[in-house]
N, C-alpha and C positions, 0 to 999 in steps of 0.2 A: 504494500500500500504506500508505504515512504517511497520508493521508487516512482511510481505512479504521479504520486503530487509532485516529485521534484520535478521530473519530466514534464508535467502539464505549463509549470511551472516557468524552465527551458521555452518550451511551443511558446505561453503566450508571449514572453518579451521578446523572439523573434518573430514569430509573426503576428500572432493575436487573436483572439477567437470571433465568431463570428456567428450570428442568428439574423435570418430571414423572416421577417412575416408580412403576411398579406393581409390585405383587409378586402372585404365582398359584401355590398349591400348598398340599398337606395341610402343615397344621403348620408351612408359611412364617410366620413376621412378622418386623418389627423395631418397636424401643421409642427413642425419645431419653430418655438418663438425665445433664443438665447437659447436657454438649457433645459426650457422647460418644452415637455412633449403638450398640445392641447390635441383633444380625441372630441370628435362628435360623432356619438355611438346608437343614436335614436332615443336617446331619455330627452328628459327636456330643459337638460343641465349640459354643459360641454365638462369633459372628465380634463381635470389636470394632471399629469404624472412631473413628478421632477427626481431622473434617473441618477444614480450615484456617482460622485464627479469621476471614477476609474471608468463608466460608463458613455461611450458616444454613440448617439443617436441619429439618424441622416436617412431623408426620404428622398428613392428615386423623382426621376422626372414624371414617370407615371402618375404618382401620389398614391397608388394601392400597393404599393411596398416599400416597409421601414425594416433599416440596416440596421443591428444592433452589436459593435466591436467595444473587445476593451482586454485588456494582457490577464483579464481572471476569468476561468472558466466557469467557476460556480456562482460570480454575479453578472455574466452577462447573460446564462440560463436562467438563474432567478428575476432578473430585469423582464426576460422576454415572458417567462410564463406569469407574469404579476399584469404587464399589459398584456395577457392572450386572457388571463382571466376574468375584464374589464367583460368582455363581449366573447364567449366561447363560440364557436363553429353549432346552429342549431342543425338538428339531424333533418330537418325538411324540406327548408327550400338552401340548406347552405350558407344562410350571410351569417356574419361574422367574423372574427382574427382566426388566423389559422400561420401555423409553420409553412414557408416553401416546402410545396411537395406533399403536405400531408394528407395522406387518402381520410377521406370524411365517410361513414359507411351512411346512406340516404332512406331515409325512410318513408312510405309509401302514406299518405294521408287516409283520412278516413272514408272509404268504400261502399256504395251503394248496395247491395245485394239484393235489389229487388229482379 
């Protein structure tokens, strides 16, 4: 386990860790304004996040994916899943935050059976 952490340790101050996520939905976005992340997630409040200063935050041109690097492996995952748990991946129509890449398993709504 010592091994493990030194080496993660090594990785991130040469290169650095790194999380992907997406955001999906009418009227989803988020903006970086300074250091602080603003989320408008469909409440009827905009979400503030203000990520921990080893953490940097950067949204494509797209604006439906925000980069999240920084030299520690365990708060740039805790960064990302604290903003994926603002807005989780609903199983029905899909909107919400999600990892690049993460298969969403979809569920079928409610069926007539007449």
């Amino acid at each position: 386990m010592c091994y493990r952490l030194a080496a993660n340790q090594i990785l991130g101050v040469t290169q650095g860790f790194k999380k992907i996520l997406e955001i999906n939905g009418v009227g989803y976005r988020w903006s970086v304004s300074g250091k602080s992340l603003q989320l408008q997630l469909g409440f009827s409040h905009p979400v503030s996040f203000d990520p921990p200063s080893e953490v940097q935050c950067s949204i494509d041109s797209k604006s439906n994916v925000l980069t999240i690097e920084g030299i520690d492996r365990q708060k740039v995952g805790a960064v990302a899943a604290k903003i994926k748990s603002f807005r989780p991946v609903e199983p029905y129509k899909g909107k919400g935050i999600r990892y690049q890449g993460q298969y969403v398993l979809r569920k079928s709504g409610k069926t007539s059976t007449k």
